[in-house]
Kinemage of the C-alpha trace (Angstrom):
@kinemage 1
@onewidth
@group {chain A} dominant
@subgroup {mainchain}
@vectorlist {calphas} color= white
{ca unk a 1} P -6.857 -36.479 95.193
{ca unk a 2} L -10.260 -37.122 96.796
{ca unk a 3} L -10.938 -33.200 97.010
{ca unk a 4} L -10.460 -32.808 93.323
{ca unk a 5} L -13.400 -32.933 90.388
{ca unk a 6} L -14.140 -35.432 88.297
{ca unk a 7} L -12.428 -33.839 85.098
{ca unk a 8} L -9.035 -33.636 87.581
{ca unk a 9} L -9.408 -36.572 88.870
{ca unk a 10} L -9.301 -38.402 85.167
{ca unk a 11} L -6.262 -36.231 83.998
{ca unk a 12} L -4.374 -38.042 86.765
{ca unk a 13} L -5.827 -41.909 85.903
{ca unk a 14} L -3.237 -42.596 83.070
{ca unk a 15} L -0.636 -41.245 84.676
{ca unk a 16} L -0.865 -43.049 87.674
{ca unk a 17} L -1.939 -46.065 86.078
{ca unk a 18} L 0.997 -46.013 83.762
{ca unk a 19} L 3.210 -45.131 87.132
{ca unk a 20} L 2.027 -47.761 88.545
{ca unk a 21} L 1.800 -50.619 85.452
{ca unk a 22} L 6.112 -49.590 85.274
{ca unk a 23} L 6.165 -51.020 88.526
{ca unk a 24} L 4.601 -54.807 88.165
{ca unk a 25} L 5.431 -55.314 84.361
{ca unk a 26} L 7.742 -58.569 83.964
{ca unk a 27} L 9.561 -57.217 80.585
{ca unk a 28} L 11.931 -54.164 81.378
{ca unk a 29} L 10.618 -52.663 77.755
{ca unk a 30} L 7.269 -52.604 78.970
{ca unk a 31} L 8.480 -50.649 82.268
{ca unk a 32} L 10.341 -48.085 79.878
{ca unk a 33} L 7.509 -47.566 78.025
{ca unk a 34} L 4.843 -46.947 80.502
{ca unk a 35} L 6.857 -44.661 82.802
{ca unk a 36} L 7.966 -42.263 79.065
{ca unk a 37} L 3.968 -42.544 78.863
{ca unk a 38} L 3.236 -41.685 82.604
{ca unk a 39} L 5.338 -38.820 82.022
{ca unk a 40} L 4.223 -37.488 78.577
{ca unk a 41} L 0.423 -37.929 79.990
{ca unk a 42} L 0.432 -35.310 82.722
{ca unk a 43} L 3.528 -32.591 80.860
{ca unk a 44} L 1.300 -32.971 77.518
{ca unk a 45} L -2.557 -33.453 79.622
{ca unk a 46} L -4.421 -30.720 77.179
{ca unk a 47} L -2.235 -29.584 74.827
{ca unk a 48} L -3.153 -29.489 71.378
{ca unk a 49} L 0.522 -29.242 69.914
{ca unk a 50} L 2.081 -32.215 68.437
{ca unk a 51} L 5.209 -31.080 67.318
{ca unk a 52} L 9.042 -31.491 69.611
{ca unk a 53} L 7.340 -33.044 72.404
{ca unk a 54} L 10.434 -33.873 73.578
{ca unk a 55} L 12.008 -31.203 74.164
{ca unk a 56} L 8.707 -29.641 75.385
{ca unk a 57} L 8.780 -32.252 78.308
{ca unk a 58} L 12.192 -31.669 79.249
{ca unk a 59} L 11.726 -27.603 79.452
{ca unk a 60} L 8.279 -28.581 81.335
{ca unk a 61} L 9.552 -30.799 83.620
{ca unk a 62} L 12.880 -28.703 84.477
{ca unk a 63} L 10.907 -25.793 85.105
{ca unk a 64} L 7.755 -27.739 86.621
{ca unk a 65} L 9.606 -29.030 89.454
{ca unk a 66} L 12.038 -25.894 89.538
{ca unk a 67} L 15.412 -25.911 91.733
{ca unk a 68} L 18.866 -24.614 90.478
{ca unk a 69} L 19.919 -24.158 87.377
{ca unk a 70} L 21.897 -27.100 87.887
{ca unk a 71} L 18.820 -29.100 89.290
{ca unk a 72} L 16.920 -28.073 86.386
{ca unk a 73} L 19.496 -29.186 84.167
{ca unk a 74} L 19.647 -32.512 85.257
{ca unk a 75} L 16.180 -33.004 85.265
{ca unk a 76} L 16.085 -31.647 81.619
{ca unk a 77} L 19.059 -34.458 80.933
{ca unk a 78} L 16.783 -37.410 82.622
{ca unk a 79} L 13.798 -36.693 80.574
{ca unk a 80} L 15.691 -36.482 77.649
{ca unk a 81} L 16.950 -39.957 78.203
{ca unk a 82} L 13.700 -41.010 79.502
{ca unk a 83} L 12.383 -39.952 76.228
{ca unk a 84} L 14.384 -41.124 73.818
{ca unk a 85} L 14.097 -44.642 75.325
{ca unk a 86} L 10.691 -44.424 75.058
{ca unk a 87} L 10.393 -43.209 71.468
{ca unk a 88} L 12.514 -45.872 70.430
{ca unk a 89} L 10.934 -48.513 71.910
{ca unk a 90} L 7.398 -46.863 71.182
{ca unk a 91} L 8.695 -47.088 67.378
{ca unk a 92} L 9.087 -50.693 67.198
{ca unk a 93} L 12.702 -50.786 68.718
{ca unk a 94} L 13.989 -53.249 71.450
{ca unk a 95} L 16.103 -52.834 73.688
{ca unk a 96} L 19.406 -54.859 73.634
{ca unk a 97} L 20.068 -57.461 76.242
{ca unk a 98} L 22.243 -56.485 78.655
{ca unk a 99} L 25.438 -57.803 77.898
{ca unk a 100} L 26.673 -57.788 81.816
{ca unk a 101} L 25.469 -57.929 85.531
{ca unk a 102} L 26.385 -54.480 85.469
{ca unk a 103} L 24.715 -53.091 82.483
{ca unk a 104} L 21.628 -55.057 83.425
{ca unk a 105} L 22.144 -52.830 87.377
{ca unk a 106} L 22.669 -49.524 85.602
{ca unk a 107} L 19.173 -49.934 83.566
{ca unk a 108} L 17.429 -51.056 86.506
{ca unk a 109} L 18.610 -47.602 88.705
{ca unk a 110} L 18.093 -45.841 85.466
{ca unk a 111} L 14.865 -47.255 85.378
{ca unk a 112} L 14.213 -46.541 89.177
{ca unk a 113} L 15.342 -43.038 88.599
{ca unk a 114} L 12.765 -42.584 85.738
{ca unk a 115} L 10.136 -43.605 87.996
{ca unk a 116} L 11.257 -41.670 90.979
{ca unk a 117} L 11.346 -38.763 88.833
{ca unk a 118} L 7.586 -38.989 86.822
{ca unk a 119} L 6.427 -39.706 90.178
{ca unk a 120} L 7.610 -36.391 91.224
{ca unk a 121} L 5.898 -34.616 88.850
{ca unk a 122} L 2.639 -36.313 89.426
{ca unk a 123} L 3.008 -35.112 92.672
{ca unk a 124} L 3.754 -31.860 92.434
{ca unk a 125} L 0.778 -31.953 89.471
{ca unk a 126} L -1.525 -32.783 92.483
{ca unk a 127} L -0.548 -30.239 94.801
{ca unk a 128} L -0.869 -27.427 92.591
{ca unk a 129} L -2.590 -28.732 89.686
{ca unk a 130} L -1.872 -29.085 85.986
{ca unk a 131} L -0.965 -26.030 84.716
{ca unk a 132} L -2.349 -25.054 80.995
{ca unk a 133} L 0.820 -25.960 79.427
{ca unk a 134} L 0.835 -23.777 76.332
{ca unk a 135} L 0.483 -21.126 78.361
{ca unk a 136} L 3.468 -22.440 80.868
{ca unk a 137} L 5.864 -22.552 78.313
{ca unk a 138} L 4.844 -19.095 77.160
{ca unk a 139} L 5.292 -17.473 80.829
{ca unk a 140} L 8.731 -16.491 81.929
């Protein structure tokens, strides 16, 4: 990240700061909402549109990090989840306790997998930049 100008080097601050902030934040909420924002901040960095952003970051992301069909898939699925979480929290919403040791495991992977995931694409943002993303969904 050294190598890269000024101008690149700030598209990449939120993201990573929101990356990392999902990792030390004490209320699981707050670690939701930081990764959805890590995530929208580098598939969204530029783009002037406003409208589905969800399913805008799911197509981005599926085809950003590319794989099989099936890979892509999944990847579309996880956003989408990722998302949603984050919209509804963003909107005021909290969510539930977990009810269980169990439910309170599965969010916590979930939550690991989110991060795993956005961190991904950060990566892969680094190595071969952030694409102009109006154009990206445009290209075939």
């Amino acid at each position: 990240m050294l190598a890269k100008s000024e101008d690149e080097r700030e598209a990449f601050r939120t993201p990573l700061d929101r990356l990392s902030l999902s990792g030390r934040r004490g209320r699981t909420v707050d670690r939701h909402l930081d990764v959805g924002i890590a995530l929208e901040a580098v598939l969204a960095f530029g783009d002037q549109t406003k409208t589905d952003i969800g399913y805008r970051l799911r197509v981005r992301a599926a085809r950003f990090l590319g794989g099989t069909l099936d890979e892509r898939r999944g990847i579309a699925e996880r956003v989408k989840k990722l998302y949603q979480r984050r919209s509804t929290i963003g909107h005021g919403e909290d969510l539930a306790k977990a009810k269980s040791l169990e439910e309170a495991e599965r969010r916590w992977q979930e939550l690991t997998r989110d991060r795993v995931l956005v961190a991904r694409v950060i990566m892969r943002a680094l190595e071969k930049g952030i694409p102009d993303w109006e154009t990206f969904d445009l290209e075939g």
